[in-house]
MILUMKE-153002 format. One line per 2 residues: number of its first residue (from 0); for each residue x, y, z of C-alpha. Coordinates in steps of 0.1 Angstrom, whole numbers. Layout:
NUM) X:Y:Z  ...
//
This chain:
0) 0:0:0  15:34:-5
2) 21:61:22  -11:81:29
4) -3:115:25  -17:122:56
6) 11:109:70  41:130:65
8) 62:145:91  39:172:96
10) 16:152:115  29:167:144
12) 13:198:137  -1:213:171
14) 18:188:193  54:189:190
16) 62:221:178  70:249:204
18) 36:260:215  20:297:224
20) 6:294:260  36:283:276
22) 44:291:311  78:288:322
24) 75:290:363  85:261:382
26) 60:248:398  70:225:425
28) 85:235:459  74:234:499
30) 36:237:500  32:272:524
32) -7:262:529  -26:232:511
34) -56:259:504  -35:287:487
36) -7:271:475  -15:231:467
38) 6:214:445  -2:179:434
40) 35:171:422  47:176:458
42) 66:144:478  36:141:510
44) 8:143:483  23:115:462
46) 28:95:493  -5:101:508
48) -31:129:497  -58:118:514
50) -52:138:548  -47:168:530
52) -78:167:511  -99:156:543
54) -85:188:559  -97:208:523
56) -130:195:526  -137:205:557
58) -118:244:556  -116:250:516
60) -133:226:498  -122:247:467
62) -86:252:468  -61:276:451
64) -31:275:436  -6:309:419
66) 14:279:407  11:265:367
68) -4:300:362  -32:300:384
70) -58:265:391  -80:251:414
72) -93:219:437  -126:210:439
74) -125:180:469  -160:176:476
76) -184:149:457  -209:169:441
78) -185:202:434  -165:173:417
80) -199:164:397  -207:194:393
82) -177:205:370  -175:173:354
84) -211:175:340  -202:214:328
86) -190:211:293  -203:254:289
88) -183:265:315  -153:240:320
90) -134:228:288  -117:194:282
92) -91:209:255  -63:200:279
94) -62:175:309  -32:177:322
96) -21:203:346  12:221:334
98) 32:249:328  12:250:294
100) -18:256:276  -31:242:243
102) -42:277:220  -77:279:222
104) -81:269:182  -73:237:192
106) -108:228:204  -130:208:205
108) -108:183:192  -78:191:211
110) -44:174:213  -59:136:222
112) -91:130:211  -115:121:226
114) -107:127:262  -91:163:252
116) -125:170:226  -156:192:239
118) -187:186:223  -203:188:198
120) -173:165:183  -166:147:217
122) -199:128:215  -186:114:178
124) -151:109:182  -160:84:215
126) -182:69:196  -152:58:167
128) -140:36:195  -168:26:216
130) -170:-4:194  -132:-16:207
132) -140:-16:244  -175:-30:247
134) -175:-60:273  -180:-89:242
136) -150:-71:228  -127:-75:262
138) -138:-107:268  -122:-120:239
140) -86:-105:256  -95:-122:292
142) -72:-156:281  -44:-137:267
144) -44:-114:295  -45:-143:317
146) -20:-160:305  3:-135:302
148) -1:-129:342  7:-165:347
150) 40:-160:327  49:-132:349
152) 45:-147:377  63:-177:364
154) 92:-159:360  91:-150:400
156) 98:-183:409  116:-195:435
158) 122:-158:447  111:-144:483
160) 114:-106:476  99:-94:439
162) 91:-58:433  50:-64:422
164) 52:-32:406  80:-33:384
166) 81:-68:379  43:-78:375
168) 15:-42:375  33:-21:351
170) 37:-55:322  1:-65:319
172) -11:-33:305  16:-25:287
174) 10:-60:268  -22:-57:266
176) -22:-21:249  3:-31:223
178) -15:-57:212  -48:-37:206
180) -28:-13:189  -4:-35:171
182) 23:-23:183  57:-48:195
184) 54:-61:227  94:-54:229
186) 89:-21:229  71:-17:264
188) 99:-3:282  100:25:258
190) 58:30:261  68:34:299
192) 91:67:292  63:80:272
194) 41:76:303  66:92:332
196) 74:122:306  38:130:296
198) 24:128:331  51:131:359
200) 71:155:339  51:188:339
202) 77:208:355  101:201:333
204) 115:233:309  88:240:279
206) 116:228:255  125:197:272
208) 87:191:273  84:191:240
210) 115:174:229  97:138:249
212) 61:145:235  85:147:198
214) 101:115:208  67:103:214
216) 47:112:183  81:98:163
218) 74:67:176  35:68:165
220) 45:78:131  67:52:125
222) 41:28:138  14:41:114
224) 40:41:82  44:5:89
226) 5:-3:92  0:16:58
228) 26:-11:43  13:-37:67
230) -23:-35:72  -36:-59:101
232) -65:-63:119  -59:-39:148
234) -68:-5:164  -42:14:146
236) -53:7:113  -90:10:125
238) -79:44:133  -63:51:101
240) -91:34:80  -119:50:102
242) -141:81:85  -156:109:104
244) -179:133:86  -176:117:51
246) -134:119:53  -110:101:68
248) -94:111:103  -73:139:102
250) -33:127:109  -37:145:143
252) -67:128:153  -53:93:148
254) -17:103:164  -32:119:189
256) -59:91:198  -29:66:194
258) -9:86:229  -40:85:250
260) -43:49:248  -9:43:252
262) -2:68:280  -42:64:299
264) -45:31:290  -12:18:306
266) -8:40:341  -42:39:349
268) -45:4:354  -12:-5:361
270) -16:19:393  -49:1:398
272) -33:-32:399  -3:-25:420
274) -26:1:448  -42:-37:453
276) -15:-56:456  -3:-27:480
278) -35:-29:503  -35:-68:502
280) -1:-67:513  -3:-45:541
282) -38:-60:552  -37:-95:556
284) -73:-101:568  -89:-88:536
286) -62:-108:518  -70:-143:537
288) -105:-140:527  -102:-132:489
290) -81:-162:491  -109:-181:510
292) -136:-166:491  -125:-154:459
294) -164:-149:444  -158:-117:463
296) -130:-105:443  -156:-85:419
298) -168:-68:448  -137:-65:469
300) -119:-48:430  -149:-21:431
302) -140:-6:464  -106:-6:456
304) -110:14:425  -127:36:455
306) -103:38:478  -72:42:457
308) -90:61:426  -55:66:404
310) -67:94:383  -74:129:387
312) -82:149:354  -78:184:345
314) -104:207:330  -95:247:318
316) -122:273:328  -133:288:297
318) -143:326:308  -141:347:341
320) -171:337:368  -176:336:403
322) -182:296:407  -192:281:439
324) -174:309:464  -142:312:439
326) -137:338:412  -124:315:387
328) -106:333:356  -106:324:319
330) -80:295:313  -77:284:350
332) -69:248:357  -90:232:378
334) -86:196:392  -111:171:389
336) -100:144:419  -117:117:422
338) -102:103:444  -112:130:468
340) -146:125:457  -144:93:465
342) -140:97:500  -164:126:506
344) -184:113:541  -214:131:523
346) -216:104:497  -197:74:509
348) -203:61:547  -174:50:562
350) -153:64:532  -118:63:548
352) -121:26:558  -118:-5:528
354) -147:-27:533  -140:-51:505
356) -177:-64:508  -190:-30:500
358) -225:-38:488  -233:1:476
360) -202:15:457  -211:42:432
362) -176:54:431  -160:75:402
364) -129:62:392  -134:65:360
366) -149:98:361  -179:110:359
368) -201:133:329  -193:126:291
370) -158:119:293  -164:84:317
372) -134:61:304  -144:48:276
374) -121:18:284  -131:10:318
376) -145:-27:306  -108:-31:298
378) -96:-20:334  -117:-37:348
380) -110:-74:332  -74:-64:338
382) -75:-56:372  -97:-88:384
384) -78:-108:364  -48:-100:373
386) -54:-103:412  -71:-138:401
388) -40:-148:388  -17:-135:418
390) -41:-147:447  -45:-182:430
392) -3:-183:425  10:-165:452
394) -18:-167:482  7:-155:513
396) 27:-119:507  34:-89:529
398) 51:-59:527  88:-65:525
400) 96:-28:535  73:-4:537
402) 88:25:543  105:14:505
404) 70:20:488  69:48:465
406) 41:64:445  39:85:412
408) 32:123:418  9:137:392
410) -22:132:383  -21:91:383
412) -12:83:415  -4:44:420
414) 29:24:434  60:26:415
416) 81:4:435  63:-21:458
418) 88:-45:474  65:-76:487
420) 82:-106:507  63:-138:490
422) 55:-164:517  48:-165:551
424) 64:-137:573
//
């Protein structure tokens, strides 16, 4: 097949070229007050936010920040709700909170669409790949998934001490992303620089910031050039066959479609998987009966999406307004956390504790309004099946050290390194 001439090196255009709307500042440092001065990329939040935004809710449930040119947290449920449901006042056109801001003739598509799109072409672009992630669809990825676990886990034997993060959480959705998009399976420790640059390194220099989301968007291109020559039957050349409007997608909307799956569609649920394996770990009654009763493992994954929500997402406030007690201004950031929603005592009773036989759950871990992951059937088989696959294998692990524990900072928040002693203590 020859090249599409879609498909040269200007692809790129609006994503790797040195944007308007940057903002130099740094934007990390020593918090001064969580209310005036929050900062999500700071050591204590990635460690353990949750204090912090009890204390919020209770004195500021709307925090402020000067930092990344002015934004704000929402930490109550229905504030949360609120903006989430807002598409007039509160636009999607960027979603992560940075030194920089997409131009404004970026929308509604915006940089990676859908998730970055406000309607009226939100609702159309979601539904290009609603037909990828419906349950019938996953279900046909459960036995490669699951026996993809089992090699992992294969490969841990005979070992006492095995980092579940590195070594098990971060590989399943890496695999499993690569081979919806048709990518090489080989190249997963590259996919996992992608993911640390594009969400952990938002306080890096403009340039430098755009040097990575380059190296990135190389990497797509050379993966599309090679579907043109080699069509197969995957989500790539979906997205490259796939017409909106009477015309095919334009090489942006494809590129850019192609980065959110393999940057949201990795960290999100490897951060899922490993927060579980961390709360097992560290809890051995709840893990003794998932072991005992492992019908309750559906249940017992819901109120863990709950409890350790990994995503936050950012929304830009589209005009000056007095919202809720704050006097927002045009292009604001404001943080949607969900996980803060999720454990708002005015929705959730008990929200602190992990009651893995939670009967009630309506949590929002996978956000809320019209941008709701569109691949949370995915997450889900993931997740269950990868604790399936660990509780059946490896039934007795704690904690090896767990002060050696860390967590990302940003706006996924899930363990990093997560040393576990396998066995009995």
């Amino acid at each position: 097949m020859a090249v599409d001439e879609r498909f040269t090196q200007d692809y790129r255009d609006g994503q790797g070229e040195e944007p308007e709307g940057v903002r130099s500042e740094v934007v990390t440092g020593p918090v001064s007050d969580w209310a005036s001065d929050f900062s999500h990329l700071e050591p204590e939040w990635a460690a353990d936010p949750y204090p912090i935004q009890d204390d919020l809710r209770q004195r500021c449930p709307i925090a402020h920040t000067d930092r990344f040119g002015g934004g704000w947290l929402p930490t109550r449920h229905e504030d949360v709700t609120a903006i989430a449901y807002d598409t007039e006042r509160f636009s999607s056109r960027a979603i992560v909170m940075s030194n920089y801001r997409p131009p404004l003739d970026l929308a509604p598509v915006g940089g990676v669409p859908p998730i970055s799109s406000d309607p009226p072409f939100h609702r159309d672009a979601r539904r290009l790949l609603l037909p990828a992630f419906t349950k019938s669809a996953v279900a046909k990825r459960e036995a490669a998934t699951r026996a993809y676990c089992h090699e992992l886990i294969d490969a841990l034997e005979g070992r006492r001490d095995v980092d579940a993060a590195r070594e098990y959480a971060q590989h399943i959705p890496v695999r499993v992303i690569a081979d919806m998009l048709g990518f090489p399976p080989e190249d997963g420790p590259r996919f996992r620089t992608f993911i640390e640059h594009s969400l952990e390194g938002v306080n890096l220099p403009p340039d430098e910031r755009m040097a990575h989301m380059s190296e990135l968007f190389d990497y797509l291109l050379e993966q599309i050039r090679d579907h043109l020559d080699h069509p197969r039957d995957d989500l790539t050349t979906y997205l490259i066959d796939a017409e909106l409007y009477g015309q095919k997608l334009q090489p942006q909307h494809v590129s850019g479609t192609m980065a959110l799956l393999l940057i949201a569609g990795i960290d999100t649920t490897w951060s899922a998987i490993g927060a579980s394996l961390w709360h097992l770990a560290k809890t051995p009654a709840d893990r003794e009966r998932l072991v005992a009763e492992p019908e309750l493992l559906p249940t017992a994954m819901e109120e863990f999406l709950r409890a350790y929500a990994p995503v936050t997402m950012a929304r830009l406030v589209k005009q000056d307004m007095h919202w809720r007690g704050a006097d927002m201004k045009a292009d604001d950031w404001v943080l949607l956390s969900f996980p803060a929603a999720n454990r708002d005592p005015a929705h959730f009773d008990r929200p602190d504790e992990v009651v893995i036989d939670r009967e009630v759950n309506r949590h929002v871990a996978f956000g809320l309004g019209i941008h709701r992951c569109v691949g949370s059937h995915l997450a889900r088989m993931e997740l269950r099946v990868a604790l399936e696959v660990w509780l059946e294998r490896i039934p007795e692990f704690t904690l090896a050290d767990p002060a050696a524990v860390t967590w990302a900072a940003g706006q996924v928040r899930g363990p990093r390194t997560l040393p576990l002693r396998i066995g009995r203590a």
